[in-house]
N, C-alpha and C positions, 0 to 999 in steps of 0.2 A: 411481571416476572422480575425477581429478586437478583440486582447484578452482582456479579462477582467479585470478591475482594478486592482481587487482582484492578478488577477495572477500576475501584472506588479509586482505588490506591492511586492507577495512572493519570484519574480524573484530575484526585486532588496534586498531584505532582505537576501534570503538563497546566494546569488552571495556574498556581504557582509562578511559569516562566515567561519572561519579555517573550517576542515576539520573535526576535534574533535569535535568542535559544532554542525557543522551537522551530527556528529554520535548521539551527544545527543537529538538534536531536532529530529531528525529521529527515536529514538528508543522511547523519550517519544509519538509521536504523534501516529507510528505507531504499538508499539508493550504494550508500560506502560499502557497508557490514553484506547488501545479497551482491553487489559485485566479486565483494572478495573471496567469496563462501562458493559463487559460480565458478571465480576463477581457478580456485582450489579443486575443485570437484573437477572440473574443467583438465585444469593440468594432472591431475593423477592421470583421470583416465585417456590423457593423450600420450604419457610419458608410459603406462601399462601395455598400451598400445605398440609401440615402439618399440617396447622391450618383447614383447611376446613378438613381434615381428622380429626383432633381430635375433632369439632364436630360433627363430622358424629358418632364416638365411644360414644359420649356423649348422642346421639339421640337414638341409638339403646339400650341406658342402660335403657334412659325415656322412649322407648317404653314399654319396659317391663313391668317397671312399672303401664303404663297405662295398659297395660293387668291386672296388679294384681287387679287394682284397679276396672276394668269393673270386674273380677272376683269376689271382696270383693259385689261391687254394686247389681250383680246377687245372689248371696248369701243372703244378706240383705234382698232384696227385696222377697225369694224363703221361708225365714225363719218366716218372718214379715207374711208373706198372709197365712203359716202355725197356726201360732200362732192364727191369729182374725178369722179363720173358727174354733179353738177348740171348743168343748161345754164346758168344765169344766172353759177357760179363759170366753167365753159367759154369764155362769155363776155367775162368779164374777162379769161382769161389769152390769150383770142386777140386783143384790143384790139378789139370792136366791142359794148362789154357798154354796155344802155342805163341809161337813170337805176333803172328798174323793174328791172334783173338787178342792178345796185349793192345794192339794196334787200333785193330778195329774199336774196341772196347774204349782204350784213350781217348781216340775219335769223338766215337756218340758222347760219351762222358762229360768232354769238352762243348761238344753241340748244348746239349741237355742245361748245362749249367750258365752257357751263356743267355739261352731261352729263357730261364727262371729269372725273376728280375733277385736283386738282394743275396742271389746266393756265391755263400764263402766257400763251398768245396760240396762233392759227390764222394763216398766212399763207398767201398764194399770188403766188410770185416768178415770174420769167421770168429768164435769164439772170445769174441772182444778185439780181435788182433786184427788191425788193419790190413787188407790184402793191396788195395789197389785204390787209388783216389787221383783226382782233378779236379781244377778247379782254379779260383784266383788265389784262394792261398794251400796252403798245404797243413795238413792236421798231425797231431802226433799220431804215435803209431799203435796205440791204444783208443780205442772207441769208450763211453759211457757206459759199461756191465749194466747199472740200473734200467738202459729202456734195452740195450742189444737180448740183455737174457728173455727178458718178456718176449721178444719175436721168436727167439731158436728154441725157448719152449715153447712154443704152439700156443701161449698165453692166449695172444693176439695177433690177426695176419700185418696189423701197421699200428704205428701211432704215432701220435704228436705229442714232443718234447715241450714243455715249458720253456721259457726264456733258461740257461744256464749256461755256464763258462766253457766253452770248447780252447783248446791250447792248441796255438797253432806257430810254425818254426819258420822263420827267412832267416836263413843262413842260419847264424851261429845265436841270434835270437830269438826267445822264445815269447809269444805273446799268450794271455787270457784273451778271451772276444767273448761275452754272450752271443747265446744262437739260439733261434729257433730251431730244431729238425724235428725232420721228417721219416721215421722209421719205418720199412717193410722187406717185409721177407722174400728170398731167393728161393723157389722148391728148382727141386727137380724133374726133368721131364717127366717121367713114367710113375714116380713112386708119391710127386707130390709133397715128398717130406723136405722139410727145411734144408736147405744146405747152406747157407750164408742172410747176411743182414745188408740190405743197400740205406744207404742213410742221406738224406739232402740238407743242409746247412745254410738257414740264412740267417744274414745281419740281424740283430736285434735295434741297432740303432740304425740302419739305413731304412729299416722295416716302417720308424716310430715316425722318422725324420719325414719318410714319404707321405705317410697317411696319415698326418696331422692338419687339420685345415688351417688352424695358424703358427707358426713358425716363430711366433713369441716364449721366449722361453717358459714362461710362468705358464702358459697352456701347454708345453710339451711335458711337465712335471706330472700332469694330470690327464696323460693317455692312459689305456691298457685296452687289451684285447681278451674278451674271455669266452672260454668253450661254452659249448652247451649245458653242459653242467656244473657250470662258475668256477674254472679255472682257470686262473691269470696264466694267459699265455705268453704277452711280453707287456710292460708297464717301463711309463716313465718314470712312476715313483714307487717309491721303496716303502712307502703305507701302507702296509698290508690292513691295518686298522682301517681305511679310508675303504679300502680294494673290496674288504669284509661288506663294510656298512653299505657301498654302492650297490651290491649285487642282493644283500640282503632286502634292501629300500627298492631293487628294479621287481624282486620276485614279490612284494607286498603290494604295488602298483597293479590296481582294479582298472580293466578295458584296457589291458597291455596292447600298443600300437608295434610294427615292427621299427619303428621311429617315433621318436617323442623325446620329454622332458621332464625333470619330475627334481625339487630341492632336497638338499639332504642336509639337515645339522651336523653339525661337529663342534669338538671344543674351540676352535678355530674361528668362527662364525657358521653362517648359512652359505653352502654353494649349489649350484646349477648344475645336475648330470643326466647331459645329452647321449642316446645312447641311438645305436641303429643295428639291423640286422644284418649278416653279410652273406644272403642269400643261405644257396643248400648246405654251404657250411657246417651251419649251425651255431655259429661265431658272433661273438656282437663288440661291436667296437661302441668303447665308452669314453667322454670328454668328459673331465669333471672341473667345473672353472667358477672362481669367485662369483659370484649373484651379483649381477650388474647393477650398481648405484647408483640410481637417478635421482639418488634426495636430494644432493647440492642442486641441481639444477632445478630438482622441483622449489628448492626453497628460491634460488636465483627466481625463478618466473612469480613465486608468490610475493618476494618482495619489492619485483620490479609492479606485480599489479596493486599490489597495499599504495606505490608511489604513488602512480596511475590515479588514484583510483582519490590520494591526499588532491594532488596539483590539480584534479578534475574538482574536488569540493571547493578548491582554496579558491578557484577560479569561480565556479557555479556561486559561493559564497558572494565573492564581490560584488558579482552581476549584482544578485539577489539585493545585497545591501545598498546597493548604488541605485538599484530600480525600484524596490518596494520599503524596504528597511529605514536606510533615510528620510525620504519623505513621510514615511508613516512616524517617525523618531518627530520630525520637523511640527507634523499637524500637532504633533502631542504635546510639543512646547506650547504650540501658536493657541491650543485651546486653555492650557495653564496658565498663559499671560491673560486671554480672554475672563476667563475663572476669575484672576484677579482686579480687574475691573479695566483691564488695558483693553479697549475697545477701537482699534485703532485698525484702518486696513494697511498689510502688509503686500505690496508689489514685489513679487519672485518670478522667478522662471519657472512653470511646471510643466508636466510631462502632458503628453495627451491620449491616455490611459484613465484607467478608474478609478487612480487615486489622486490623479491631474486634477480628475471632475471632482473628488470628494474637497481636495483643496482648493478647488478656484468657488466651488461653492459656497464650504467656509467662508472663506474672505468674503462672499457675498453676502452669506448671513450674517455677519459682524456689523457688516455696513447697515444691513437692513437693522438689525438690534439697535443698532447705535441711534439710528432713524427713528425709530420707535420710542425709542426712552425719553430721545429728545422731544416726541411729541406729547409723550405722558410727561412729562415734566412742565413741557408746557401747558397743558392742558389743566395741570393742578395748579398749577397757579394762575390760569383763568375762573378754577373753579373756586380756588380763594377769595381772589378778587367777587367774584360773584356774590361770595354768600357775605362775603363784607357788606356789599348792597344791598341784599336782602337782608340783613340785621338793621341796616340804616333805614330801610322803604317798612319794616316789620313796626316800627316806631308808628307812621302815619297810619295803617289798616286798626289799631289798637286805638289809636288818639280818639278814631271815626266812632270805632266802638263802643267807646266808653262816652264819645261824646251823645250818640246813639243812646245811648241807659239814661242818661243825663235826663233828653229828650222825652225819652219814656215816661220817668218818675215827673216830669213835669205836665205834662199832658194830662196824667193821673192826678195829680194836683189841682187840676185845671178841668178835669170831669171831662176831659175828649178821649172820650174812650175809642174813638176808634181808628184816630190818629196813635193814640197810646198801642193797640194789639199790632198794628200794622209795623211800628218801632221796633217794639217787642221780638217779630216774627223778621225783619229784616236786621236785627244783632244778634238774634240766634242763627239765622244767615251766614252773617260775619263771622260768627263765633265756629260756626262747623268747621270754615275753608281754612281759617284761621289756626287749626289744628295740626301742627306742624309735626313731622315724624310718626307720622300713620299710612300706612301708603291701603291696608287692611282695614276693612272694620264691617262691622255685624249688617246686615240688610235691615233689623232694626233702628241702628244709628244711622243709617241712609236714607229710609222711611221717613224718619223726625223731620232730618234737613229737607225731602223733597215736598213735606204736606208745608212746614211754614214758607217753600218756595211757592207751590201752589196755592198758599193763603196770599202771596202778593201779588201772585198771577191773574189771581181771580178779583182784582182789582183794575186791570186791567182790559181782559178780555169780557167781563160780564158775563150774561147767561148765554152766550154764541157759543160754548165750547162745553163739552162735560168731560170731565178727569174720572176715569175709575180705574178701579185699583183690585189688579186678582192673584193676591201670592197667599199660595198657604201659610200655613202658622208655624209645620215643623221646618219654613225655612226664614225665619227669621233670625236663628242663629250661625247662617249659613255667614261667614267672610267671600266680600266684595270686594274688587278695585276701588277705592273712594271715587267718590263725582264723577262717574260713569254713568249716572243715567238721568244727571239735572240736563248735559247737553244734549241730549234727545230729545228731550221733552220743548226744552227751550228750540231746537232746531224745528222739530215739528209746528210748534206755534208760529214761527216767526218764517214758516218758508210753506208746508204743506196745507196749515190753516188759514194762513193769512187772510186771503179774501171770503171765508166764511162768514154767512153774517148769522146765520144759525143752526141749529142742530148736528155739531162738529163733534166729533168724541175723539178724545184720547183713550189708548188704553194699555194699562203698565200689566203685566204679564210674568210671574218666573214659574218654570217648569225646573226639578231633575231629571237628570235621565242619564242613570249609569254613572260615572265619574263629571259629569257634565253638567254646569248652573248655565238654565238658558234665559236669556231676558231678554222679553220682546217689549217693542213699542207700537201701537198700533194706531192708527188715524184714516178716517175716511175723507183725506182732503182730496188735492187736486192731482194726486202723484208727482210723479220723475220719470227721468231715463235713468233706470239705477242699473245700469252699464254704464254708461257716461258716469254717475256719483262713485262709481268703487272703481273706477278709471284714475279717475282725483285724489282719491285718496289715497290710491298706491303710488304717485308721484311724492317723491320722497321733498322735492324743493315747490312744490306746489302752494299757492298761499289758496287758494279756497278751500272748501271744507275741513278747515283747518282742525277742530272740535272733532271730528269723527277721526280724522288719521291720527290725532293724539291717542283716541280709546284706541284706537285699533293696536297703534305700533306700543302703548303699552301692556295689551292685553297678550300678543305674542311676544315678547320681550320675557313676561314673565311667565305664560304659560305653552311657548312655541308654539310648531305651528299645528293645525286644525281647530287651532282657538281664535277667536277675533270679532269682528262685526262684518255682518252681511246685512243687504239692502234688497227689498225686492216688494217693485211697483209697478203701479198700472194706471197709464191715464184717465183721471174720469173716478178711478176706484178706489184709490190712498195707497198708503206705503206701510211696509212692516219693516221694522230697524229689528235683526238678535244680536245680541253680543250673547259668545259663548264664551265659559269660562270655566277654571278646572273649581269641579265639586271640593269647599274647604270649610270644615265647622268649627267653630269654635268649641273649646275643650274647659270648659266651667271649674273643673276641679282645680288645674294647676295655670289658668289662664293662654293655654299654649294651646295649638291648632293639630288636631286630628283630619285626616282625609280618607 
């Protein structure tokens, strides 16, 4: 599967950085940058939280309120329908009320108005014109024509005034006050027709002042109260733009609650208006208050966790560089000095940790390299020394040699001819081992040297022994171990034949088989314990069979192992010697070796 650009990208970027880098990219990506993105996420929605709660505690204040107010409203309304059934108020408004209906009438009036909470005065007009009132303050002696007319024409049997200016007199001054009132009609007993207007008066600011849940001015600017059909009954502000938008923004709000919340724009910014029902009214009291700011404080918690979150890397950093950084900076010197040929152990204090072990190991491999060099170094100049000796001892085998040819052509001279072939065959002898820088050569050239060995053998041993010889033709150009198989032949004469006095046979043997040159030597001598012989020869300091562990430990040397010589006799019956060896032919065209 074909990786992403992306990853190519980060591969070749992070492959790029020390070690120390990618702790830092590593700990910003994966532990600074999702702290502060939690903390974030984190603080929004704990600070949403909080805020949706603390208008929920602002809603349940307004509701109450609206309760007092459906309260005040049932009151109003319970006192007012008390009052236009009186006969003594009756009285007055039909003009034959006596001193005792004044009285009485005074009376209730005074009760009535005390009962009401907020209110400024009780009246009862006739055609606009004040007949009779009480109350805490006193009204002029003109009512509002605009709501009185509506009752005395049978418009409407009551209503409620809007917030507007009632003028009211102590002594010799005159005041404005808004008011709320409360209008409804006086009939008459029997005829039921209108005969006067009773009217109730309350505060507009004592009204605002009570049922406000907080007493901050900036949220008293942003009361109002409005009817059922969105009319500002009394307001702290004078926005009727605001008054407009709220009510317009309450009646758009889908799954209307009798209480709830809902933001409003303005050119001003975003504000918050809480609104609630006030029961059977039909009235809803509305708070409209800036949209609570919790950004400073959300940014306060985000930059106190960005701190957090530094002084935790800065700190997590040092650890890191003090415990892995360092010493991995340190091993990186120690293997550069190394590199350079300073081999030398360095005593430190490390950790005992895994990069304790990677440096206590180092320093151990330094030691050990050092160890090493110094023995190959030694050893090369043992092996100097040596072949200096053999350049010097290579003089004498040569002198023999040629003294040998000497011998020859004299003997020849001399008509002994069989002193002469016997010369002959023991300097071509000479001449084979003498072949320095061959460690290969053909089974052919091996052949040559083993038949004029067996020409000098058979000088010795006489007719007691017969030599025969069974290798096919297509391996003659097969590559041997050199003189590999004179000391078998010589072993077997001089240890399995020895006391034959006749009919002994040798027999020289090569098979392939597979990648495999096998050469056997066979004898029906006296046998061995050939457990005990390949005992011997795998003793590596061992001085007997010395000739066989040479073939051996060169034949695995160079063809490892499942190659080698194996031995296997029986007393009484003779001994078979293989050496196996890997299948190698010589290559005729370019001199070089095919397998």
């Amino acid at each position: 599967m074909r990786r992403k650009p992306f990853m190519l990208s980060w591969e070749r970027f992070s492959r790029n950085l020390s070690i120390r880098q990618k702790m830092i990219v590593s700990l910003a990506l994966c532990v600074i940058i999702p702290i502060i993105l939690l903390g974030i996420i984190t603080t929004t929605r704990v600070l949403r939280l909080s805020e949706q709660n603390q208008y929920e505690v602002q809603i349940n204040q307004l509701t109450k309120s609206g309760k007092d107010i459906e309260s005040l409203y049932e009151n109003i309304i319970q006192e007012a329908a008390t009052l236009a059934g009186d006969g003594a108020v009756k009285a007055i408004v039909a003009g034959d009320a006596s001193v005792m209906d004044y009285k009485n009438a005074a009376k209730r009036m005074l009760d009535a108005s005390e009962r009401i909470d907020y209110c400024s005065a009780i009246a009862l007009s006739k055609g606009g014109e004040v007949l009779f009132q009480r109350g805490r303050l006193y009204m002029d002696e003109r009512e509002d024509a605009r709501y009185t007319a509506r009752i005395e024409d049978n418009r409407t049997p009551y209503l409620w005034a809007a917030e507007h200016p009632v003028t009211f007199k102590r002594g010799i001054n005159i005041t404005n006050m808004n008011q709320i009132s409360y209008y409804t009609t006086i009939m008459k007993e029997l005829t039921l027709q209108n005969e006067g207007v009773l009217s109730i008066h309350l505060s507009a600011l004592d009204f605002i002042r009570q049922f406000v849940p907080y007493q901050d001015d900036d949220m008293m600017e942003n009361v109002f109260v409005f009817d059922r059909d969105g009319n500002t009954l009394v307001s702290n502000t004078k926005n009727e733009e605001a008054e407009r938008l709220c009510w317009q923004e309450f009646e758009n709000e889908q799954n209307r609650a009798e209480a709830g919340y809902f933001p409003v724009k303005t050119g001003s910014g975003v504000y918050i208006v809480l609104y609630t029902k006030c029961g059977s009214s039909g009235w809803y009291l509305f708070q409209m208050e800036k949209k609570i700011s919790l950004y400073s404080t959300q940014i306060l918690f985000i930059v106190i966790a960005v701190l957090l979150c530094v002084v935790f890397g800065i700190v997590y950093g040092m650890i890191q560089n003090r415990t892995i950084i360092k010493p991995l900076h340190h091993l990186s010197k120690r293997i550069d000095a190394v590199k350079s040929g300073v081999l030398e152990k360095k005593d430190y204090e490390v950790a005992q940790d895994e990069i304790g072990n990677v440096e206590k190991g180092f320093e151990d491999m330094v030691v050990h390299i050092d160890h090493l060099i110094n023995q190959v170094y030694v050893q090369t100049i043992k092996t100097q020394d040596a072949e200096r000796e053999m350049l010097l001892t290579k003089m004498n085998p040569h002198f023999l040699y040629n003294s040998l040819d000497s011998i020859h052509w004299l003997a020849i001279r001399n008509k002994d001819y069989e002193v002469s072939e016997q010369l002959e065959a023991l300097a071509d002898v000479y001449r084979h081992i003498l072949r320095f820088g061959e460690g290969m050569i053909t089974v052919r050239d091996e052949m040559e040297f083993i038949d004029n060995y067996l020409f000098l053998l058979e000088f010795q041993v006489g007719d007691r022994i017969e030599f025969i010889r069974d290798i096919p033709e297509e391996l003659h150009d097969c590559l041997i171990p050199k003189l590999i198989i004179q000391p078998l032949l010589e072993n077997t004469v001089q240890h399995g034949l020895k006391d034959v006095s006749g009919d002994g046979r040798v027999k020289l043997r090569m098979r392939r088989r597979g990648d495999m040159l096998i050469i056997s030597v066979l004898d029906n001598g006296a046998g061995c314990d050939a457990e005990q012989v390949m005992r011997t020869i795998k003793e590596k300091d061992g001085r007997e069979a010395f000739a066989l562990r040479n073939i051996d430990e060169r034949i695995r040397l160079r063809c490892q192992d499942g190659y080698g010589l194996k031995i296997y006799s029986r007393r009484g019956w003779g001994t078979i010697v293989t050496v196996t060896v890997k299948w190698e032919a010589k290559n005729n065209e370019n001199g070089g070796r095919r397998r």
